[in-house]
N, C-alpha and C positions, 0 to 999 in steps of 0.2 A: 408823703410828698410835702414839699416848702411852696408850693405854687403850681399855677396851670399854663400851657403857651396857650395863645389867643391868636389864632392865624385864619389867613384865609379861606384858607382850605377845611372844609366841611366835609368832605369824601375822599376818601380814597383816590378815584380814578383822578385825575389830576393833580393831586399831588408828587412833588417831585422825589422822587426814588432816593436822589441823593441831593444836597444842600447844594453843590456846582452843577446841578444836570439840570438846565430850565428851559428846555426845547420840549415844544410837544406837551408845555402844564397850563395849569389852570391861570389866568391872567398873564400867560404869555413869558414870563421870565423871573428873575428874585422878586420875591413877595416881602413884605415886611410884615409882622407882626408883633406881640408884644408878649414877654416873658412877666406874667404876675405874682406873685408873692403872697402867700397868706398872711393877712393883716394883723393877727391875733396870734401867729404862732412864734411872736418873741424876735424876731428879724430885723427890728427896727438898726439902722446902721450898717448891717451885714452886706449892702452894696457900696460902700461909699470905697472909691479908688479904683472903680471900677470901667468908669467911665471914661479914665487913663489907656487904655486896653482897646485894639482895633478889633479883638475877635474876641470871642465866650465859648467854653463847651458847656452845653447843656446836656444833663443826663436824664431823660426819660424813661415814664413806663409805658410800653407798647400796649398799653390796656384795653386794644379791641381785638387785639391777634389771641385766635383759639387755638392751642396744637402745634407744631412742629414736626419735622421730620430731621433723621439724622444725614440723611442725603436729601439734594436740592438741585437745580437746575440754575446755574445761574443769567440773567437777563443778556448779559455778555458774553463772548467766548464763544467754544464747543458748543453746540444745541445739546449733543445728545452726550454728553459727558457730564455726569454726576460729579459731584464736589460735596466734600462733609462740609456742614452747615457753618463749622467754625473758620473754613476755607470759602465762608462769604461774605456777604453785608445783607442777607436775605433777614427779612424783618422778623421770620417768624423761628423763635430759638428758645432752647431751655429755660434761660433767665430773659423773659421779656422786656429788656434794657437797649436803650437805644444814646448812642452819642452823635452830638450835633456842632460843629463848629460854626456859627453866626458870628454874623457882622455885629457888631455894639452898634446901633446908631444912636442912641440918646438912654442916658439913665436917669431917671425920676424917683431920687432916696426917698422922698418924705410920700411917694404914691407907692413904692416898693414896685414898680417897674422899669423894664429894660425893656426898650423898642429894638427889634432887631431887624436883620436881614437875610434872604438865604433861608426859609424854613424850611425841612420838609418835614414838618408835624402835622397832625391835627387837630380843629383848634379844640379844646380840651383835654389837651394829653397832660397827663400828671406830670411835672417836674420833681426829679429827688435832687437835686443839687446843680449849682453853676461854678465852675472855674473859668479864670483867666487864660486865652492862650498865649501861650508866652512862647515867643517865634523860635528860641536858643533854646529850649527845652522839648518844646512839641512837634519842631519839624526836623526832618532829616534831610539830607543834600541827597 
């Protein structure tokens, strides 16, 4: 990991499921948080242009999820209609990796943090890497 998120969310149950899902979470709607950086592991400059950018992916490790299954139940849809695990957004999979599209609101080079918005982490989740999202690249019409 390059860093840890620092979010509100301390537990599971109020956390939001998904980064636009904010009904029914823990303080009521987008949380902000802050994306940190290990100090000592050579990063220094590795955010600077960053703060150009309205959105970030962040690529975590789901590092409290035990196990998996190859079929799942999704929170949406069908109740009783299984879906393979790769046919969801269910947290808990193979490669415990998770992707996050956050708001940038403020980046702090010389602290090696990104304040964001939008989390649905918790706060200590490992970070392995941040990209830029770039609107003509990552979205589709």
């Amino acid at each position: 990991p390059i860093g840890v998120i620092r979010s509100p969310y301390k537990e599971r149950f109020g956390t939001p499921r998904q980064p636009t899902v904010t009904t029914q979470v823990s303080g009521g709607g987008a949380q902000r948080g802050c994306i940190e950086l290990w100090p000592d592991a050579g990063l220094d400059h590795t955010l600077r242009g960053l703060a150009g950018f309205d959105y970030c992916w962040a690529i975590t490790l789901m590092h409290l999820n035990a196990g998996w299954k190859p079929l799942v139940r999704p929170p949406r849809g069908p109740r009783r209609a299984k879906q393979g695990v790769f046919a969801t957004r269910a947290p808990h999979r193979p490669n415990p990796i998770a992707l996050s599209a956050l708001k940038v609101v403020e980046v702090d080079e010389a602290a090696l943090r990104v304040t964001v918005e939008g989390l649905d982490l918790l706060d200590g989740t490992p970070v392995l890497d941040l990209k830029p999202y770039v609107p003509y690249a990552d979205s589709f019409p």
